[in-house]
C-alpha positions as CSV (number, residue, x, y, z in Angstrom):
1,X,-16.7,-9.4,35.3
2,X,-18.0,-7.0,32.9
3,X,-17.8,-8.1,28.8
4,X,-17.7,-5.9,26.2
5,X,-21.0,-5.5,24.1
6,X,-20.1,-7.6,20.7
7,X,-23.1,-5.7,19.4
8,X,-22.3,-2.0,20.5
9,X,-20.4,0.6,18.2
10,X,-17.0,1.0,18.4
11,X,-17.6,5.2,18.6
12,X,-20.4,7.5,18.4
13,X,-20.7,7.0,14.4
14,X,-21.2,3.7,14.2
15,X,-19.0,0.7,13.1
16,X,-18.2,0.5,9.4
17,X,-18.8,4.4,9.2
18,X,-16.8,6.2,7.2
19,X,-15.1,9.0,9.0
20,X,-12.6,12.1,7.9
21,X,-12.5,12.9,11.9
22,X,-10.5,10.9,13.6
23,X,-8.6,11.5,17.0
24,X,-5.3,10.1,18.4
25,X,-6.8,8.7,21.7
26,X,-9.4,7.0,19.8
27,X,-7.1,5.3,17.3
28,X,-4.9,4.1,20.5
29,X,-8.1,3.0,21.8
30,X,-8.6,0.9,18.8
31,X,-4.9,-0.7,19.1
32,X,-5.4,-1.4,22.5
33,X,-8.4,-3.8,22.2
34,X,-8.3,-7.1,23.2
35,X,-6.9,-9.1,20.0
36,X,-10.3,-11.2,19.4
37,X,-12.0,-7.8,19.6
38,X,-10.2,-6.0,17.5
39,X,-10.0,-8.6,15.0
40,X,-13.9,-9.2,15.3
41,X,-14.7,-6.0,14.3
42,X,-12.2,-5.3,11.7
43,X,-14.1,-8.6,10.0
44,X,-17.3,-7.5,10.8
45,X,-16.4,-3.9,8.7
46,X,-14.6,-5.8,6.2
47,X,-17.5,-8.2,5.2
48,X,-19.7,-5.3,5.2
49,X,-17.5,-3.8,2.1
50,X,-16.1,-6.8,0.5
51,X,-16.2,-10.4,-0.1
52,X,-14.2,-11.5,2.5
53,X,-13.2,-14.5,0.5
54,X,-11.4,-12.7,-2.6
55,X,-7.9,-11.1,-2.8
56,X,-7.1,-9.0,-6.0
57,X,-4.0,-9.7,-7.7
58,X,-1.8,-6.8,-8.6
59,X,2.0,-6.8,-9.9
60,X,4.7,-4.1,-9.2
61,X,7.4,-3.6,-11.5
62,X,10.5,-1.2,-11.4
63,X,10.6,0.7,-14.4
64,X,13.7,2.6,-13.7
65,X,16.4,1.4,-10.3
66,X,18.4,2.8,-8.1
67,X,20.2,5.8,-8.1
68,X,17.5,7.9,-6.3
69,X,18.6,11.3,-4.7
70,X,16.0,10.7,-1.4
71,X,17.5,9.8,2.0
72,X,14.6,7.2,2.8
73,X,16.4,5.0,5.4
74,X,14.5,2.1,4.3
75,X,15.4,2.4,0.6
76,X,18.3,0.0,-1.0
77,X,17.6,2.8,-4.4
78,X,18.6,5.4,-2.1
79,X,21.8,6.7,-3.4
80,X,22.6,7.2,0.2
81,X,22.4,3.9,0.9
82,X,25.6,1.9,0.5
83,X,23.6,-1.8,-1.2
84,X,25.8,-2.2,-4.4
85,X,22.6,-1.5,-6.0
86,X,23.1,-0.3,-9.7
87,X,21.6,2.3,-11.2
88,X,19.5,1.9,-14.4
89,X,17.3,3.5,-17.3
90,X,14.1,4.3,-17.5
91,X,12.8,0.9,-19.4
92,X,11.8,0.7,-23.1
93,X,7.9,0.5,-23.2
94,X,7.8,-2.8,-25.3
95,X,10.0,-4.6,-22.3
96,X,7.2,-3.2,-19.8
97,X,4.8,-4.3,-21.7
98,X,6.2,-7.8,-21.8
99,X,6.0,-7.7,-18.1
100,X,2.8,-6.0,-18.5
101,X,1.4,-9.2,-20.2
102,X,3.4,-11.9,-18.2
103,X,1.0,-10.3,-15.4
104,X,-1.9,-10.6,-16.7
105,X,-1.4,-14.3,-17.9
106,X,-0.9,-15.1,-13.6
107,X,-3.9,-13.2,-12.5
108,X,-2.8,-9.4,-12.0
109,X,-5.3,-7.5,-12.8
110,X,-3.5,-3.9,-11.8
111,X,-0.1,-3.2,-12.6
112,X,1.8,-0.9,-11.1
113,X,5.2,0.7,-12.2
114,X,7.3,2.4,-9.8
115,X,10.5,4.6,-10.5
116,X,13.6,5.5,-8.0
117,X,13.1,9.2,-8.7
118,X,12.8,12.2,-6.6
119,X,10.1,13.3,-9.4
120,X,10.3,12.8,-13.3
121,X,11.3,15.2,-15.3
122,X,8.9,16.5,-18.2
123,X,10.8,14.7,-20.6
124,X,10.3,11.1,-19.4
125,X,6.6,12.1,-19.1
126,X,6.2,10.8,-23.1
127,X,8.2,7.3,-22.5
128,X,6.0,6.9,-19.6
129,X,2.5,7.9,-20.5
130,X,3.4,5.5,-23.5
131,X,3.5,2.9,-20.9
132,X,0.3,3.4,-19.3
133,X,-1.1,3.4,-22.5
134,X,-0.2,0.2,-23.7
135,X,-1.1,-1.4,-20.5
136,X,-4.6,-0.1,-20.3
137,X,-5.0,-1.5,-23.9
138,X,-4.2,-4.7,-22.3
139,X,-7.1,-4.3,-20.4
140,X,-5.9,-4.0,-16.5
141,X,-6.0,-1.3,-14.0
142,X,-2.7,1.3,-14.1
143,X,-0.5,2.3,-11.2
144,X,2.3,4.3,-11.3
145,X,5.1,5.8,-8.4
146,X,7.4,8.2,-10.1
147,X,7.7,10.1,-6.6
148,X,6.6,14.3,-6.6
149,X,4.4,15.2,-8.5
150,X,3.2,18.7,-9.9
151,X,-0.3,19.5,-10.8
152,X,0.3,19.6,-14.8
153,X,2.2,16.5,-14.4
154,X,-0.3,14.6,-12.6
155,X,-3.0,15.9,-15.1
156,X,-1.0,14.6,-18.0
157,X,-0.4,10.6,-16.1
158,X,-4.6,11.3,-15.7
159,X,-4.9,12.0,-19.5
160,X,-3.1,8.9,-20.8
161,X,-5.3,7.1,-18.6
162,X,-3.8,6.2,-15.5
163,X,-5.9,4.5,-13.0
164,X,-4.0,5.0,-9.6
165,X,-1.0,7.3,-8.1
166,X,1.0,5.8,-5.3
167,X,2.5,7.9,-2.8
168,X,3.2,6.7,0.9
169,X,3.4,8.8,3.3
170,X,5.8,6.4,4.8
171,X,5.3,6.6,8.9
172,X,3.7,9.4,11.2
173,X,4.3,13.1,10.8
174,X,6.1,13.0,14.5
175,X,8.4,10.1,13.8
176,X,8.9,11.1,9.8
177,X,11.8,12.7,10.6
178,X,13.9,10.1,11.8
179,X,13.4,8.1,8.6
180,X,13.8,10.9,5.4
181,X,15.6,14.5,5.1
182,X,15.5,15.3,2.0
183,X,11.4,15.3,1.2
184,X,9.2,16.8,4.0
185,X,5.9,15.2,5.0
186,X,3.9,18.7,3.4
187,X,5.9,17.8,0.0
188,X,4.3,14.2,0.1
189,X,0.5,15.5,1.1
190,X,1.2,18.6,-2.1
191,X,2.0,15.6,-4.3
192,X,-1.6,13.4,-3.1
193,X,-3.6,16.6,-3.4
194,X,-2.2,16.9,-7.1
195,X,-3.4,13.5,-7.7
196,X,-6.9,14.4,-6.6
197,X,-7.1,17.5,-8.4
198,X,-6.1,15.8,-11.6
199,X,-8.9,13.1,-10.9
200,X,-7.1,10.2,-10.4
201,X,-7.3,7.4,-7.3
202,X,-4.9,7.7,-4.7
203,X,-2.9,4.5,-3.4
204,X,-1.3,5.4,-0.1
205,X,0.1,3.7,3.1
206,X,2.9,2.9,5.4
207,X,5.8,1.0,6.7
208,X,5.5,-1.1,9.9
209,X,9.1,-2.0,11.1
210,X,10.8,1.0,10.4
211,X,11.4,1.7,14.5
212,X,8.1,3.6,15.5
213,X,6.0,2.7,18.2
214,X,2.5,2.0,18.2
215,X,1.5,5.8,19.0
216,X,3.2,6.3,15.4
217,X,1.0,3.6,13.7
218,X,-1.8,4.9,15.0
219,X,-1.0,8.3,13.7
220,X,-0.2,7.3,10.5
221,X,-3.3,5.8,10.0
222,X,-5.5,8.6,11.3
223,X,-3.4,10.9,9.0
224,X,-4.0,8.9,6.1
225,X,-8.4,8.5,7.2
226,X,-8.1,12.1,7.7
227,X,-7.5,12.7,4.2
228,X,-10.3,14.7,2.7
229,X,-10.8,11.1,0.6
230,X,-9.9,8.2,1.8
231,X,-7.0,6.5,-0.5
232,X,-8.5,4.0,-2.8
233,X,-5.7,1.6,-1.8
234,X,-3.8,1.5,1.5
235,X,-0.4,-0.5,1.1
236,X,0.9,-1.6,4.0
237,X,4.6,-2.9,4.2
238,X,6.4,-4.5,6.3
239,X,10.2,-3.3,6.8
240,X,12.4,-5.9,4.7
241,X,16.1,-5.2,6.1
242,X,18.4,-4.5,3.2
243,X,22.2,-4.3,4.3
244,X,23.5,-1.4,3.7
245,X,20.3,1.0,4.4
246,X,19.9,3.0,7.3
247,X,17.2,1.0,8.9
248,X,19.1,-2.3,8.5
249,X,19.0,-4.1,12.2
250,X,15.8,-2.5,13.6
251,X,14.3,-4.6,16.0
252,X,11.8,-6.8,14.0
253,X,8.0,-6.4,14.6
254,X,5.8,-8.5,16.4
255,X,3.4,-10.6,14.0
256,X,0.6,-9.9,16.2
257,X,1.4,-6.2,16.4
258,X,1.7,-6.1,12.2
259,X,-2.0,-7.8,12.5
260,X,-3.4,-5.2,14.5
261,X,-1.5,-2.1,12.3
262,X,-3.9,-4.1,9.4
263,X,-6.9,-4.4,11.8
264,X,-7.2,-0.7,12.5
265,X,-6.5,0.3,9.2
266,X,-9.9,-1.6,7.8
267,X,-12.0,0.1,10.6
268,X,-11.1,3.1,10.0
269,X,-10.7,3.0,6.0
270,X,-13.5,0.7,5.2
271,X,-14.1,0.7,1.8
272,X,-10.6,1.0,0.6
273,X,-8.4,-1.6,-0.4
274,X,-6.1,-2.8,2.4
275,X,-3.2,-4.3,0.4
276,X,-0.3,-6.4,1.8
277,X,2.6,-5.3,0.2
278,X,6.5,-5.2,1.0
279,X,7.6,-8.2,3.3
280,X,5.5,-10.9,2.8
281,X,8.4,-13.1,1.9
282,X,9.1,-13.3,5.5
283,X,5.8,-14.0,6.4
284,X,4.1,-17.5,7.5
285,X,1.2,-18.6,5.7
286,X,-0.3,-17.9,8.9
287,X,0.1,-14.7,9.7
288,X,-1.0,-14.1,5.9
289,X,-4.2,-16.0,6.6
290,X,-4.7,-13.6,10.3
291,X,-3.9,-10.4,8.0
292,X,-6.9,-11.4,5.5
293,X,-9.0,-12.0,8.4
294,X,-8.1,-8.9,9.6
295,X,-9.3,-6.9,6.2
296,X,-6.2,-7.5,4.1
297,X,-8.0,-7.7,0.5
298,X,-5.1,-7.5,-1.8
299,X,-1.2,-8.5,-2.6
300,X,1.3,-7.7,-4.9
301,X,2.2,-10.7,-6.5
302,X,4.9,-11.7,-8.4
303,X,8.9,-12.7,-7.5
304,X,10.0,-9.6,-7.0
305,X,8.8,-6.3,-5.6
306,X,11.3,-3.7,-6.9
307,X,14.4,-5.2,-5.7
308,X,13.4,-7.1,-2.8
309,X,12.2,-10.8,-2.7
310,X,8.0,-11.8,-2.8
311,X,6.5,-15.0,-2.8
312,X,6.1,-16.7,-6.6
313,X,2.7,-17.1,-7.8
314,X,2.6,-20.4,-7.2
315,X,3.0,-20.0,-3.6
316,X,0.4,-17.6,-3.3
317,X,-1.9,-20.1,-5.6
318,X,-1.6,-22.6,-3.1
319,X,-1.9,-20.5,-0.2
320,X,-5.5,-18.7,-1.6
321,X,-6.2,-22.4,-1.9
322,X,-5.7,-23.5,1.6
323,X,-7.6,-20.9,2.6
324,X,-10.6,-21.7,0.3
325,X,-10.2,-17.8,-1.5
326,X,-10.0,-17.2,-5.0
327,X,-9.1,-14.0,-6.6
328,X,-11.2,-10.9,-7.2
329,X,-11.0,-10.0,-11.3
330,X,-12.4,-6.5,-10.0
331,X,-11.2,-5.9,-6.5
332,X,-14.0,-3.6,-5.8
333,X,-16.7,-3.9,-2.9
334,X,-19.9,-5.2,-2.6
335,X,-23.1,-4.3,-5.0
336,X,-25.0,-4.3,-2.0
337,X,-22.4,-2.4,0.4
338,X,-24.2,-0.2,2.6
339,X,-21.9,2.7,3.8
């Protein structure tokens, strides 16, 4: 019987390189290792980055809900999407704040803000750079999702001091399609190269449910290592079924299948932040506990992510305790990382 060498690289540039050059067979390759395999190196890149006993903390809050214009299938702020979901106003700053402050007291050391808009409008730009403000006077990391973004705009969030941009890219470029109409995949890599230009970090990931196959994952993941940088932080969701959304009754995902989508993306993103995001609610403490072993190194934490459900703090407490891991006041890699 022939083993594979524990001790060989996984490709011609090594284990734990950091590579812009990806290709499709050889991120199938990587999803079609044996499970202990795959796991072992994903944990042998991820201690070579990180302290593979610390999580960091960060808190999502919706600034302004529902009544989006976008046709994301997965979205319950979709105003295509028939939830009952009410729209609201952008927030006053003092009530984020509040928030901003509750977060900090549990452990969040980013926060993140996320509005159900197509993109803001100039006008909102004040209201919200206000926000970021405040919050960075607080002392934690700043994350905001307002959805497109134009270069002057993005400059402006970078000159109030924001710390980090979200924008998914959702799925793969082949199976995008099927999901949104009303955004194209170009619109969404126009908005992350505004980001960059205006010198921000880029958080930017996926969702793992949606229907794709594993071909898709594996796209979506060399799409997003691809990237001229890598994003800083690399969300990855799992689909929570809201009634009323187009994506309500896809089949469910396997748990081992999610742990491998986390697996691949530490190898071939190793010195970004792999963050477990949307849909940990319905997750076992277990297949938490595989995902960190994996290279999962950060959670959103906190009751509520947007408008759908997330374990409370105290969950999560007792969980990092279980598994003997405390939380990372910085989030960042190791002083002595080698890349």
């Amino acid at each position: 019987m022939n083993f594979i060498d524990r001790h060989a690289p996984s490709n011609a540039h090594g284990l734990g390189a950091v590579r812009h050059d990806w290709t499709q067979d050889e991120v199938e390759a990587l999803f079609a290792l044996p499970f202990p395999e795959l796991m072992f190196r994903a944990q042998t890149v991820h201690r070579r980055y990180f302290d593979p006993d610390k999580v960091q903390l960060s808190t999502l809050l919706s600034i302004k809900t529902g009544g989006c214009p976008e046709d994301c299938g997965y979205c319950s702020q979709s105003a295509h999407a028939e939830t009952g979901l009410k729209a609201s106003k952008l927030m006053e700053v003092e009530k984020v704040l509040e928030q901003a402050r509750a977060a900090k007291a549990s452990g969040a050391t980013r926060f993140c803000m996320g509005a159900a808009w197509r993109s803001p409008k100039d006008r909102d730009l004040d209201k919200v750079c206000a926000m970021v403000e405040g919050v960075k006077a607080l002392g934690m990391e700043t994350c905001m999702t307002l959805g497109m973004l134009t270069g002057p705009q993005a400059l402006r969030l970078k000159q109030s001091g924001l710390d980090y941009y979200n924008h998914n890219l959702d799925t793969s470029p082949e199976f995008y399609g099927e999901v949104i109409t009303t955004r194209t995949y170009q619109e969404r890599l126009d908005t992350l190269e505004n980001v960059r230009q205006a010198g921000m970090n880029v958080c930017c990931g996926g969702i793992i449910g949606l229907g794709e196959g594993q071909a898709d994952r594996a796209s979506l993941l060399r799409t997003l290592a691809n990237l001229p940088d890598h994003p800083e932080s690399v969300p990855i969701n799992l689909l929570v079924q809201v009634k009323g959304t187009k994506m309500s009754g896809t089949d469910h995902v396997h748990p081992l299948d999610f742990v491998r989508t986390i697996a691949v993306a530490r190898i071939m993103m190793p010195a970004s932040m792999v963050r477990l995001s949307a849909g940990r609610e319905e997750m076992s403490d277990e297949l938490q506990a595989m995902c960190f072993m994996a290279g999962a190194n950060s959670i959103f934490s906190g009751a509520c992510l947007l408008t759908t459900p997330n374990p409370d703090v105290n969950h999560d407490a007792l969980l990092f305790q279980r598994l003997g891991m405390t939380t990372d006041a910085q989030g960042g890699a190791h002083d002595h990382a080698t890349p």
